[in-house]
Short mmCIF file of the C-alpha atoms (twelve columns), coordinates in Angstrom:
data_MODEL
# 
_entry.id   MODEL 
# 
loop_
_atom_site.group_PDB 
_atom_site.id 
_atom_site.type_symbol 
_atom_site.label_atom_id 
_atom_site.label_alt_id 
_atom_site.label_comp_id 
_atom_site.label_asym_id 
_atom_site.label_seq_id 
_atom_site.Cartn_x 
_atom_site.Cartn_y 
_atom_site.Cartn_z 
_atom_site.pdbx_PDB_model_num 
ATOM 1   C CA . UNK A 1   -15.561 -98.873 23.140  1 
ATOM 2   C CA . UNK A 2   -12.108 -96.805 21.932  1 
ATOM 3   C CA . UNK A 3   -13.859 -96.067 19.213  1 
ATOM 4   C CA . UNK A 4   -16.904 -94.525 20.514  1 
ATOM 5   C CA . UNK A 5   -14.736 -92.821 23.199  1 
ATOM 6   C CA . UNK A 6   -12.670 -91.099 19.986  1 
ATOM 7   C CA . UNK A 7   -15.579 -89.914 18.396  1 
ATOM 8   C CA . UNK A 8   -17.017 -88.021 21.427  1 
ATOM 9   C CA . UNK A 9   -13.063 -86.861 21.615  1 
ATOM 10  C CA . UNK A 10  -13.361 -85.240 18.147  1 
ATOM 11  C CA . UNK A 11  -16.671 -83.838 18.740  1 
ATOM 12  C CA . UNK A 12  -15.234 -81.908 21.921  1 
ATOM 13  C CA . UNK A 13  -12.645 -80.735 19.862  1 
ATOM 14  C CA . UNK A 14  -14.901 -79.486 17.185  1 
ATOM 15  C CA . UNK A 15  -16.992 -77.527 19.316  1 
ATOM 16  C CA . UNK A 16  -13.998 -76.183 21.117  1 
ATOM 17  C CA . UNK A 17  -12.648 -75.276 17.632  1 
ATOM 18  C CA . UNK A 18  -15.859 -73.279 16.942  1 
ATOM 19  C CA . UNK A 19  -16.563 -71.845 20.517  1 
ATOM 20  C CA . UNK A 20  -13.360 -70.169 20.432  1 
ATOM 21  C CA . UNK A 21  -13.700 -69.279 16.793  1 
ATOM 22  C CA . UNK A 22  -16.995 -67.790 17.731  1 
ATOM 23  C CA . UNK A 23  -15.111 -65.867 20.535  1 
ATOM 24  C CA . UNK A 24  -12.264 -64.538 18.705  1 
ATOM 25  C CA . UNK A 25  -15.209 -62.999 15.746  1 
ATOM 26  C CA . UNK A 26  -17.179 -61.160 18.509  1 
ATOM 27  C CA . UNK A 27  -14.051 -59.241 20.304  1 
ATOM 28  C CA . UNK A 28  -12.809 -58.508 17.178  1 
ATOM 29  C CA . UNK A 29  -16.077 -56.911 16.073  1 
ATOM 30  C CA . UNK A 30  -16.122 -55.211 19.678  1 
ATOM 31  C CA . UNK A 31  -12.381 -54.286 18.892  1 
ATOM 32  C CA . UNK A 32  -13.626 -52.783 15.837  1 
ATOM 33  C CA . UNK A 33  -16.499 -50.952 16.617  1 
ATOM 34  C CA . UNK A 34  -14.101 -49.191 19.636  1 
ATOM 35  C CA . UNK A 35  -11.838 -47.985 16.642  1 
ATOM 36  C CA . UNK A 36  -14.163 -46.769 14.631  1 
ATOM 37  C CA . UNK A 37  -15.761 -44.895 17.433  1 
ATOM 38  C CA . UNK A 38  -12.568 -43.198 18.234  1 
ATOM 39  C CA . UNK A 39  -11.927 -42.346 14.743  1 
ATOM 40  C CA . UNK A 40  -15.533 -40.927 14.053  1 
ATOM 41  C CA . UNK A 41  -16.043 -37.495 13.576  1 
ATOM 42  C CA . UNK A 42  -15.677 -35.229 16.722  1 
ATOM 43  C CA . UNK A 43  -18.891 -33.233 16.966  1 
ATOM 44  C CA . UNK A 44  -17.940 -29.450 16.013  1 
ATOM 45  C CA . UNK A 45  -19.485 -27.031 18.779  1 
ATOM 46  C CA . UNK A 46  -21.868 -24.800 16.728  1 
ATOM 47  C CA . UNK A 47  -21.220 -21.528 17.347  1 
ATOM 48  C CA . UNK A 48  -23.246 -20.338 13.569  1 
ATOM 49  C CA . UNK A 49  -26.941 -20.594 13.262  1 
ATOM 50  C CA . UNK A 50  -29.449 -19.012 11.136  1 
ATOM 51  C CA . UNK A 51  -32.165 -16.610 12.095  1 
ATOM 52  C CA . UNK A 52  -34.563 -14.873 10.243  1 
ATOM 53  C CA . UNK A 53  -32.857 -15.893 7.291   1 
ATOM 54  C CA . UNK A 54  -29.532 -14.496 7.963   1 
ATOM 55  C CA . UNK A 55  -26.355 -16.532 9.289   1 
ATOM 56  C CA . UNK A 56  -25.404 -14.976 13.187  1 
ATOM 57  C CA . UNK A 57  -22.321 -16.254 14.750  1 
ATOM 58  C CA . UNK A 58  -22.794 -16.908 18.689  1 
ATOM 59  C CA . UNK A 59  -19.274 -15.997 20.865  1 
ATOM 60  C CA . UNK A 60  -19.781 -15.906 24.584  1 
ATOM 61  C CA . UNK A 61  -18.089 -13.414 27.139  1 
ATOM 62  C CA . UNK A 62  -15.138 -15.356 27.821  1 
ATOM 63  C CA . UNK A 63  -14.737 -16.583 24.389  1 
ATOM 64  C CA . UNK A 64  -14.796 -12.887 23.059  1 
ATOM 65  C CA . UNK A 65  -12.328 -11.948 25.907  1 
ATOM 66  C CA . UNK A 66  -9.579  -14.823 25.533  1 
ATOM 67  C CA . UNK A 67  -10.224 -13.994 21.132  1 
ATOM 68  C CA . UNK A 68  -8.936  -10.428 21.451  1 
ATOM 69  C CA . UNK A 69  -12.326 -9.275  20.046  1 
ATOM 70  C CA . UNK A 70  -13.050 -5.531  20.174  1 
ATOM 71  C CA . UNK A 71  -16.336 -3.559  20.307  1 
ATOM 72  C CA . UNK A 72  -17.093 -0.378  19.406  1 
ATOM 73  C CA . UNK A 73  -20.341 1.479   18.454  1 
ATOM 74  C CA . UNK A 74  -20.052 4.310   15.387  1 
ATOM 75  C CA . UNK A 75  -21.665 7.785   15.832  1 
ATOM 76  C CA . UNK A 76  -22.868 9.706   13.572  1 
ATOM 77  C CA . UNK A 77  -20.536 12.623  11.310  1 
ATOM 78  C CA . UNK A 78  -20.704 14.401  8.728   1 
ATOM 79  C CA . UNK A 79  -18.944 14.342  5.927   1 
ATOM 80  C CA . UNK A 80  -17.679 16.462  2.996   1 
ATOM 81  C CA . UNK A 81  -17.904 14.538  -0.622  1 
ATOM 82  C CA . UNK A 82  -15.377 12.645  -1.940  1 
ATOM 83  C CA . UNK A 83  -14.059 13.537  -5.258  1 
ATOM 84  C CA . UNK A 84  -11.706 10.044  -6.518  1 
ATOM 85  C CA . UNK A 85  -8.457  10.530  -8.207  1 
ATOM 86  C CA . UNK A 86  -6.112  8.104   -9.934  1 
ATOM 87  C CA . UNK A 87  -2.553  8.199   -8.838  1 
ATOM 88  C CA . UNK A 88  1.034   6.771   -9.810  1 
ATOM 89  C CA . UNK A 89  3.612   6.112   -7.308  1 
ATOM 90  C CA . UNK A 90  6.618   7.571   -9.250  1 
ATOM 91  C CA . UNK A 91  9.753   6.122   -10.034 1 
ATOM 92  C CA . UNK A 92  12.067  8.455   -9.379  1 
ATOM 93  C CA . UNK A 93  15.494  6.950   -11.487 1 
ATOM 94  C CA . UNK A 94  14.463  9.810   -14.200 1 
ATOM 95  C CA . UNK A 95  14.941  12.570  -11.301 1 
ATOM 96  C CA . UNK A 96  17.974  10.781  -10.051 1 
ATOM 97  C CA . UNK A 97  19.440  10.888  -13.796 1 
ATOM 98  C CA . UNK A 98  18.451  14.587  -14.377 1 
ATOM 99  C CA . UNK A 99  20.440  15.601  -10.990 1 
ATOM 100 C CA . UNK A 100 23.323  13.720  -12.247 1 
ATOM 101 C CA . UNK A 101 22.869  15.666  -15.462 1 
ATOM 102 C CA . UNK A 102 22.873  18.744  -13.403 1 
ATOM 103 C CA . UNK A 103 25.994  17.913  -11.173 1 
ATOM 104 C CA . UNK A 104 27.809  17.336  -14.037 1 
ATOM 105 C CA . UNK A 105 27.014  20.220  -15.770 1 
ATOM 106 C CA . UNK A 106 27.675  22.450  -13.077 1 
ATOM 107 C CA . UNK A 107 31.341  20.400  -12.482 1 
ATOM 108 C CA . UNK A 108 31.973  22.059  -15.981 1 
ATOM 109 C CA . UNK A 109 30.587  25.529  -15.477 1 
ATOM 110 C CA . UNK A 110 33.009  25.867  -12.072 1 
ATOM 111 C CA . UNK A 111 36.203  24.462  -14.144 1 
ATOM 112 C CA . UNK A 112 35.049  26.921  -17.070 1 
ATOM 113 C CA . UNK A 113 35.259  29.231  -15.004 1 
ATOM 114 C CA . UNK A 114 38.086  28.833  -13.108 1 
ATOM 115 C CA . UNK A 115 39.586  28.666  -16.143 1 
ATOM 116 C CA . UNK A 116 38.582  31.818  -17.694 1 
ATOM 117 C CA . UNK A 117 39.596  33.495  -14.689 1 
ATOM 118 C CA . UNK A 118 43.500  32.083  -14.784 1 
ATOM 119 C CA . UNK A 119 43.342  32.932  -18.567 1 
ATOM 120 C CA . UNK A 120 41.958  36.125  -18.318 1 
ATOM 121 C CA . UNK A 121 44.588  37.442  -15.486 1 
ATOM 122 C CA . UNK A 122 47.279  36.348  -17.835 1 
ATOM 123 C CA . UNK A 123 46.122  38.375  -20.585 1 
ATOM 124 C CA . UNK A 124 45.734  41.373  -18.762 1 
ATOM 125 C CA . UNK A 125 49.229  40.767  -16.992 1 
ATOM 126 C CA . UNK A 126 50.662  40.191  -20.512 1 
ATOM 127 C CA . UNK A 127 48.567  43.142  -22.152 1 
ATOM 128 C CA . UNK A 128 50.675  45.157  -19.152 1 
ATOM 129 C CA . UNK A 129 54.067  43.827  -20.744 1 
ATOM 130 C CA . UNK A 130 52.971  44.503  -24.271 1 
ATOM 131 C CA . UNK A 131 51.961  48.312  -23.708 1 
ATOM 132 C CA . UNK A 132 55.869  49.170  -22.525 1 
ATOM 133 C CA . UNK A 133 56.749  46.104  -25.411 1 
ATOM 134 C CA . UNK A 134 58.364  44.306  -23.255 1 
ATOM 135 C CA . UNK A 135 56.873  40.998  -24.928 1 
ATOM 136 C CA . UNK A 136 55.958  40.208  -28.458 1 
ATOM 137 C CA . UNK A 137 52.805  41.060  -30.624 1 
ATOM 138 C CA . UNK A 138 52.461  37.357  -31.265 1 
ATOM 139 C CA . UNK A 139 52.376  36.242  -27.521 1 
ATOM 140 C CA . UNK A 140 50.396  39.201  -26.448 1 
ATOM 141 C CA . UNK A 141 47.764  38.016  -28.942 1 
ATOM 142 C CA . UNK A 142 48.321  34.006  -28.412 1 
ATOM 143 C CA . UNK A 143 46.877  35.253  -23.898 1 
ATOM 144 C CA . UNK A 144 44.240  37.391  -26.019 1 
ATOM 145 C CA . UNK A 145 42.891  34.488  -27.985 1 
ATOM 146 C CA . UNK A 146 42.902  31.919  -25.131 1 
ATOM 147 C CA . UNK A 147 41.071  34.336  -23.054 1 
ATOM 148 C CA . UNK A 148 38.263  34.805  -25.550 1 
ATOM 149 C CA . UNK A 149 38.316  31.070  -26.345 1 
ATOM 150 C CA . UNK A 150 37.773  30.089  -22.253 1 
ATOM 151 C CA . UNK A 151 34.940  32.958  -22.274 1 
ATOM 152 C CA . UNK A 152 33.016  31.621  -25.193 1 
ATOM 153 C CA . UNK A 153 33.445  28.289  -23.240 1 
ATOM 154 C CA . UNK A 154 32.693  29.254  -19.826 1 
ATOM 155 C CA . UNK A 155 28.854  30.791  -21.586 1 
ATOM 156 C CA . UNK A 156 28.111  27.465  -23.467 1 
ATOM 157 C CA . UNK A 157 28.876  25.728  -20.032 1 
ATOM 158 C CA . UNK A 158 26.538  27.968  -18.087 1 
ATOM 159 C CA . UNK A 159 23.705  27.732  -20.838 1 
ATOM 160 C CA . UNK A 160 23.773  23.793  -20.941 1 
ATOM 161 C CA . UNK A 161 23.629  23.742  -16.811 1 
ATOM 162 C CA . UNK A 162 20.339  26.414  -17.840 1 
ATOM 163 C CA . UNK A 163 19.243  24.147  -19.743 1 
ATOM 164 C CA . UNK A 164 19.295  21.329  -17.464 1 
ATOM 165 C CA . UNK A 165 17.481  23.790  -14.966 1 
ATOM 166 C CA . UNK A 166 14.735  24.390  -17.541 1 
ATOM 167 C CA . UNK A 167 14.081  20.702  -18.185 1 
ATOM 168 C CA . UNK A 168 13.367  20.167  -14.842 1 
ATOM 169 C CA . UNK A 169 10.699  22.759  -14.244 1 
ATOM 170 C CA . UNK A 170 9.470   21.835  -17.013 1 
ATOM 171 C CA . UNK A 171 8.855   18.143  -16.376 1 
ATOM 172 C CA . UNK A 172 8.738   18.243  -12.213 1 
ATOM 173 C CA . UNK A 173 7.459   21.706  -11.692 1 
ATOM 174 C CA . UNK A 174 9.261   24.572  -9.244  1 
ATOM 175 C CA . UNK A 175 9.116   22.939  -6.100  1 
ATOM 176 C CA . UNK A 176 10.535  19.668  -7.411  1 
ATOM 177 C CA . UNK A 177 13.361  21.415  -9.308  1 
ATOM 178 C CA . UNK A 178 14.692  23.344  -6.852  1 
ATOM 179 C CA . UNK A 179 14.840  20.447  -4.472  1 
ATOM 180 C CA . UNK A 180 16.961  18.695  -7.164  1 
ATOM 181 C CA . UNK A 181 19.161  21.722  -7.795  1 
ATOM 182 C CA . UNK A 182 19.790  22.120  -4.129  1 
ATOM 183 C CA . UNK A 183 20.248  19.198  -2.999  1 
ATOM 184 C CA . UNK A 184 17.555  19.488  -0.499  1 
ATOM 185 C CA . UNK A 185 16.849  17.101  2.577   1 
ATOM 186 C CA . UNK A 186 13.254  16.969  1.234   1 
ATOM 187 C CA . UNK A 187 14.800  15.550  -2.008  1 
ATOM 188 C CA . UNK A 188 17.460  13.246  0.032   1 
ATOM 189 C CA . UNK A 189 13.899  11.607  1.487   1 
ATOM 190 C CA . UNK A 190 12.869  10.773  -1.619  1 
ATOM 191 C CA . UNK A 191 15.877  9.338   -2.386  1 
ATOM 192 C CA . UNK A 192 15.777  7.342   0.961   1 
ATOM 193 C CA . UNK A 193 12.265  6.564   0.503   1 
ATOM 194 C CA . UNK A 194 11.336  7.939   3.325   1 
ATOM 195 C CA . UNK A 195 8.396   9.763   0.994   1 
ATOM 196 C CA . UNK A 196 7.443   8.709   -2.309  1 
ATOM 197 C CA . UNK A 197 6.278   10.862  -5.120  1 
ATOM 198 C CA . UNK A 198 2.542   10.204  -6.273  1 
ATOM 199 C CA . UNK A 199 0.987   11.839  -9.321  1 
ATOM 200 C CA . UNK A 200 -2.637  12.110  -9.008  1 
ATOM 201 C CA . UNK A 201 -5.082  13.425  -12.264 1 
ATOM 202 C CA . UNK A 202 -8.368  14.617  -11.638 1 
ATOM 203 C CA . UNK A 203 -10.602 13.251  -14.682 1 
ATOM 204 C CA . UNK A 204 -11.872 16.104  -17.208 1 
ATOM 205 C CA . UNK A 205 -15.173 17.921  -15.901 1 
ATOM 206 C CA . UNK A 206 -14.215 16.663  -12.126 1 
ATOM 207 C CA . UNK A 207 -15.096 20.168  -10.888 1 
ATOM 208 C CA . UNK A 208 -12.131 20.601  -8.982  1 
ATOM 209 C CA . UNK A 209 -11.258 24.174  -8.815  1 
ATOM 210 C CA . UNK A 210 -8.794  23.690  -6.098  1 
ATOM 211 C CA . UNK A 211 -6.272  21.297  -4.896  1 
ATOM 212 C CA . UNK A 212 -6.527  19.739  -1.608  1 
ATOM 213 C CA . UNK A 213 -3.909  19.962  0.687   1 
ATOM 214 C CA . UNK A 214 -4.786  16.707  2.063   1 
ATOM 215 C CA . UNK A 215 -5.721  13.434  0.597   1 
ATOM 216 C CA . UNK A 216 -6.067  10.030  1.087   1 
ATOM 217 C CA . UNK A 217 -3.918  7.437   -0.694  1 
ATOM 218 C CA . UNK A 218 -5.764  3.882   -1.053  1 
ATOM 219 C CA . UNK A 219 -2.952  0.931   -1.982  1 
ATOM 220 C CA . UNK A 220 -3.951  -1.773  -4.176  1 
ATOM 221 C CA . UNK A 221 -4.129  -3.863  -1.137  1 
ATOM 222 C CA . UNK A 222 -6.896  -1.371  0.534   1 
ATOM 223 C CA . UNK A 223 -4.752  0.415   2.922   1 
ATOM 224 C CA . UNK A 224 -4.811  4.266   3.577   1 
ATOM 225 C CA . UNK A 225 -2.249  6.606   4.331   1 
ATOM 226 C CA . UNK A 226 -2.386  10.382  3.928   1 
ATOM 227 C CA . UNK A 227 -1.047  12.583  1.471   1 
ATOM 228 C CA . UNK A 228 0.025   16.221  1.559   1 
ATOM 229 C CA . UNK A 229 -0.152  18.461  -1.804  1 
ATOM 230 C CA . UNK A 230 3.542   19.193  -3.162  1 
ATOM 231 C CA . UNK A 231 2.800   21.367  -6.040  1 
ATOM 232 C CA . UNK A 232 0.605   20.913  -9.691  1 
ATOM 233 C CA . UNK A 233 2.064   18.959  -12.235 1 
ATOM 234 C CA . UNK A 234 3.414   20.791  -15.327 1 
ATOM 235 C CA . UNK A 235 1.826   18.487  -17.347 1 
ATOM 236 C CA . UNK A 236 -1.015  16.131  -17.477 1 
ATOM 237 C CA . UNK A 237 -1.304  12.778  -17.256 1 
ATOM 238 C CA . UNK A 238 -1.803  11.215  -20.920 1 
ATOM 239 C CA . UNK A 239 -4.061  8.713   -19.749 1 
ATOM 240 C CA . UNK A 240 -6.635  11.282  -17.858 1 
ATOM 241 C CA . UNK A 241 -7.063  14.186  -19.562 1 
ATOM 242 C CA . UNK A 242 -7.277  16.299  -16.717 1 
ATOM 243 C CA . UNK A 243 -5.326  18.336  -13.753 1 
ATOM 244 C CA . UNK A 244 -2.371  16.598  -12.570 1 
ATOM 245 C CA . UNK A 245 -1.212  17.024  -9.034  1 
ATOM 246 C CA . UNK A 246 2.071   15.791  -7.385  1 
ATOM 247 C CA . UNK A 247 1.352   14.523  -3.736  1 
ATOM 248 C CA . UNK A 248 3.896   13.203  -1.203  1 
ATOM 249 C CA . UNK A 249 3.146   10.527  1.639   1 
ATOM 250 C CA . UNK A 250 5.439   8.365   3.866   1 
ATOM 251 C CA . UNK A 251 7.434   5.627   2.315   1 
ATOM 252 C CA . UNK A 252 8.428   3.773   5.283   1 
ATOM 253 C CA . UNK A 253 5.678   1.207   6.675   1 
ATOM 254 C CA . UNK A 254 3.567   1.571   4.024   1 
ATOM 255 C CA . UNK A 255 2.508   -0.401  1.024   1 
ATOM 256 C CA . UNK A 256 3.582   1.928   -1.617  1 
ATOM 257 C CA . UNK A 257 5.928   0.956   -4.478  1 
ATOM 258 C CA . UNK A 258 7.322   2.711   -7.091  1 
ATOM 259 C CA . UNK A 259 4.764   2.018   -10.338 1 
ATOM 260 C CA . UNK A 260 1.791   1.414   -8.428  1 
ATOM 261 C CA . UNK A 261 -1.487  2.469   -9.725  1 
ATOM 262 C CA . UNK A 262 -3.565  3.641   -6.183  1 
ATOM 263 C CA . UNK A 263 -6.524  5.602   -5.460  1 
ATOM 264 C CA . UNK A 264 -6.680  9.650   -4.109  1 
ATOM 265 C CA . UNK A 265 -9.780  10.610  -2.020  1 
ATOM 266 C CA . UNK A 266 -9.926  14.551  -2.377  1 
ATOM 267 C CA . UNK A 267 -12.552 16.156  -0.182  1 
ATOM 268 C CA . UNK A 268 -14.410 18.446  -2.155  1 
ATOM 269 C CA . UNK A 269 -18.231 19.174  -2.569  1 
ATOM 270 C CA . UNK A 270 -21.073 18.751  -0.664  1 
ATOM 271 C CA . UNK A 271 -21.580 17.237  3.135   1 
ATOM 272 C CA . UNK A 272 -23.648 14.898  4.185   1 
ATOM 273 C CA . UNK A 273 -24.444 12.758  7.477   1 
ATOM 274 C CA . UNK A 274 -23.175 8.714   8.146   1 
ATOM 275 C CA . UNK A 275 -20.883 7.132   10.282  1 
ATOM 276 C CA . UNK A 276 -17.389 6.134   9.779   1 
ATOM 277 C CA . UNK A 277 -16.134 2.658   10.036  1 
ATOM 278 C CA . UNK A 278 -12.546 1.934   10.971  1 
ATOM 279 C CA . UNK A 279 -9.968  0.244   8.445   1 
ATOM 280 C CA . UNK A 280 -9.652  -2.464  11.220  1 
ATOM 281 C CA . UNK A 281 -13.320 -3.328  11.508  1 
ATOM 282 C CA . UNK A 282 -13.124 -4.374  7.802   1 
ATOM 283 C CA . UNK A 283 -12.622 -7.969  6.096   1 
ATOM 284 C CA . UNK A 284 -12.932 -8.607  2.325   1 
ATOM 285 C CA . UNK A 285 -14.444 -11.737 0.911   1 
ATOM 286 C CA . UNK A 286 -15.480 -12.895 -2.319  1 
ATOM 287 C CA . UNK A 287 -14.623 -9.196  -3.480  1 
ATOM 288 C CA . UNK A 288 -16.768 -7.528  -1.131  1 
ATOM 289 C CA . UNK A 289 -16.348 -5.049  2.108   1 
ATOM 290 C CA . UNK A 290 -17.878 -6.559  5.390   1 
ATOM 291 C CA . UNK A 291 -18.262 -5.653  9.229   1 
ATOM 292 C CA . UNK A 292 -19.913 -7.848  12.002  1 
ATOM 293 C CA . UNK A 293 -22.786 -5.783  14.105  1 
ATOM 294 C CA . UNK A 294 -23.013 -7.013  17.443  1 
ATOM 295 C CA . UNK A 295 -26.901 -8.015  17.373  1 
ATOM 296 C CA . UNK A 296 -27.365 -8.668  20.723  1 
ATOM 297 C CA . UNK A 297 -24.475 -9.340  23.095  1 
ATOM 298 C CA . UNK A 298 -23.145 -12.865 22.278  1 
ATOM 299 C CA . UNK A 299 -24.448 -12.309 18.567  1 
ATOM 300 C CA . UNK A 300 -23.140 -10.760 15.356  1 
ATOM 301 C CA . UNK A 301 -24.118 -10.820 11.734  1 
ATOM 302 C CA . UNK A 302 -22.140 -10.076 9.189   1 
ATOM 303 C CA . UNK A 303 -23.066 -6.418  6.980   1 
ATOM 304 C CA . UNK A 304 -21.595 -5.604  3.742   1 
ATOM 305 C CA . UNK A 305 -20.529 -1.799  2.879   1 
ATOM 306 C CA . UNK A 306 -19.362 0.605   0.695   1 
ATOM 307 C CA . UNK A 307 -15.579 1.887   0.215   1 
ATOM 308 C CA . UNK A 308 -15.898 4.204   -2.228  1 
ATOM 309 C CA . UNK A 309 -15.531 7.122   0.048   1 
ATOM 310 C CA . UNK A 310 -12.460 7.161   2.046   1 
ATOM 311 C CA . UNK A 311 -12.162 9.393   5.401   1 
ATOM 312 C CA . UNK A 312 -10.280 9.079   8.356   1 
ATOM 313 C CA . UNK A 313 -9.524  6.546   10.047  1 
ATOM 314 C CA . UNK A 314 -11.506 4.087   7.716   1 
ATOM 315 C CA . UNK A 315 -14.749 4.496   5.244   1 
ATOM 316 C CA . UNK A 316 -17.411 6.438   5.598   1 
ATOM 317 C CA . UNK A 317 -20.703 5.109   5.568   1 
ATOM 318 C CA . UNK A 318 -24.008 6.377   4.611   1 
ATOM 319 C CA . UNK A 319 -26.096 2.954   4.379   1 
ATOM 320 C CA . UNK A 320 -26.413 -0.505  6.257   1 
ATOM 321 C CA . UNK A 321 -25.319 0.625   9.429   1 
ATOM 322 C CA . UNK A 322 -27.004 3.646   11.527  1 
ATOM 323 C CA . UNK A 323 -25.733 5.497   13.606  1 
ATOM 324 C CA . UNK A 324 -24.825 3.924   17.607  1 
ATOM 325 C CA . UNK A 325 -25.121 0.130   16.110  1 
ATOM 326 C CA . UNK A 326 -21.550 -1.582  17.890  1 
ATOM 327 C CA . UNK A 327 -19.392 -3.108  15.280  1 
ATOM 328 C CA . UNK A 328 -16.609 -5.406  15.647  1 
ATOM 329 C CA . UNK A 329 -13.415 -3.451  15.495  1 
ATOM 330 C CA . UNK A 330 -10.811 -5.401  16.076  1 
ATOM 331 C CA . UNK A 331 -10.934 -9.491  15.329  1 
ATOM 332 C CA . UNK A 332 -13.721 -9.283  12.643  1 
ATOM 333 C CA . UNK A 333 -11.757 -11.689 10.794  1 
ATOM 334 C CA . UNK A 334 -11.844 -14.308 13.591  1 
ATOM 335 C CA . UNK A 335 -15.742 -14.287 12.814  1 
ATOM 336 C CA . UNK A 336 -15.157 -14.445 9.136   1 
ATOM 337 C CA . UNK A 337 -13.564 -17.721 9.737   1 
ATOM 338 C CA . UNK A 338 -15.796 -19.022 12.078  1 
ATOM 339 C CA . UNK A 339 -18.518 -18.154 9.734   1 
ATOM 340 C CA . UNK A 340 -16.955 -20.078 6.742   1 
ATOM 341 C CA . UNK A 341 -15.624 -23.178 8.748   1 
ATOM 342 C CA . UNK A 342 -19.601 -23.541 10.138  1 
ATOM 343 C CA . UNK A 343 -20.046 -24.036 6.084   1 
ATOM 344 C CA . UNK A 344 -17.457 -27.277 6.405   1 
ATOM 345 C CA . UNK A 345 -19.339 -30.786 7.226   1 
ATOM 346 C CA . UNK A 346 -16.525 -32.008 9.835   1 
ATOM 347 C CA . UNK A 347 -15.380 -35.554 8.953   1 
ATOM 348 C CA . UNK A 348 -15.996 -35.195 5.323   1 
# 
């Protein structure tokens, strides 16, 4: 009778063992299917789709509103031919040298002649004294030959300072030279960099007749800034054999460094019809120009253009985009990104 009665015993303990074995596997599968769940990838919303073959990024009102995104349509212009220079920003430490040269050469012409002027009042006092022989032959002629020796020093003082004045027309030009030799504000700017100093050469057989008095400076990072003519170079630029032009453009705010290579826009030639496309409308990707065109109002699709020809206050445009079409001026980037995170499998 115990006996039987500890068997059943053991049996209820088994199968309480294994019900609550049984238990403890399915809540921790439950427990483990909530935690992958919550870990899962979160379902992107898809704001990129393709139609007719082309990818168009969808932004609603408020969603264009709250991005900062700016619309704009371009109009049609005309435009006069761009003619495409290549410029140096200038390093100006070999102007900076040649005005020391000058100050210091001009130092010495002043004391030469303040010299010569001391020496020669003595020997004409002296040659007084000597006519009613009041002094000696040999101290008349000891003024005489100081005199004589301060003049021939007070001429080789004034030609070196000429020649200092020569080599800079020579290598800067007029205009440059006598903004070194006077000290000028315009040359203090320089110094400041307030302006900067770009040489631009026309390449041989460019057809350029006559300088521009305006141009348009492209950085190697793709910015623009204007230019105004300073005067031709005396020389050209060994590189491009062809006319050299010095150019000057704010310093200040811009992206232009001493030794830069950049790129001049000079209008010149023919016109012809297109719109212009601002600087801000345009993002660069895979080494490529590109605006969004606003396809229908919560659509846009992304264009790529030309920037060879440079005009204000972007790129003109002859292809792509005609005129009236609304482009995405400001926050074309924030579409760019959208674009290329759409290309991203989320949770990978």
């Amino acid at each position: 009778m115990r006996r039987g009665l500890k068997i059943i015993l053991a049996m209820i303990v088994v199968f309480g063992v294994g019900a609550l074995l049984i238990w403890v596997f399915v809540e921790g599968r439950k427990e483990l299917a909530t935690e992958q769940e919550r870990e899962g990838p979160i379902k992107a919303q898809q704001r990129v789709a393709t139609e007719d073959g082309e990818s168009v990024v969808k932004l609603d009102r408020s969603t264009l509103t709250s991005s900062g995104i700016e619309i704009a349509p371009v109009k049609a212009v005309s435009y006069q031919k761009q003619l495409k220079g290549y410029g140096t920003v200038l390093e100006l430490q070999p102007l900076v040298d040649l005005r020391d040269r000058f100050v210091a050469a001009n130092a010495r012409v002043e004391g030469a002649r303040a010299k010569l002027e001391a020496s020669h009042k003595e020997y004409e006092r002296l040659k007084t004294l000597q006519a009613n022989r009041n002094i000696s032959v040999k101290l008349f002629q000891s003024a005489e030959a100081t005199w004589r020796s301060d003049e021939a020093n007070a001429h080789a003082e004034a030609a070196a300072l000429n020649g200092v004045e020569r080599t800079a027309r020579q290598q800067w030009g007029a205009v440059l030279a006598q903004w070194l030799l006077n000290d000028s504000q315009e040359f203090e700017r320089l110094l400041q960099r307030q302006d900067v100093l770009i040489r631009i050469a026309l390449p041989s057989g460019s057809g350029a007749s006559l300088a521009p008095r305006n141009v348009r400076i492209q950085s190697p990072q793709g910015k623009l800034v204007s230019a105004r003519l300073l005067s031709p170079a005396p020389s050209a630029d060994p590189r491009i054999q062809g006319m050299s032009l010095f150019y000057i453009a704010q310093g200040r705010s811009t992206e232009l460094l001493p030794g830069m290579n950049v790129l001049a826009y000079l209008s010149s030639g023919s016109t012809t019809t297109g719109v212009i496309v601002p600087a801000s409308a345009v993002v660069r990707w895979q080494g490529k120009a590109w605006i969004y065109v606003q396809k229908a109002s919560d659509r846009f699709v992304r264009r790529e253009i030309s920037t060879e020809a440079a005009a204000e206050p972007g790129w003109f445009v002859t292809q792509s985009i005609p005129p009236d079409d609304r482009i995405v001026t400001t926050g074309a980037q924030l579409l760019l990104s959208e674009e290329l995170r759409s290309q991203i499998h989320v949770g990978e």
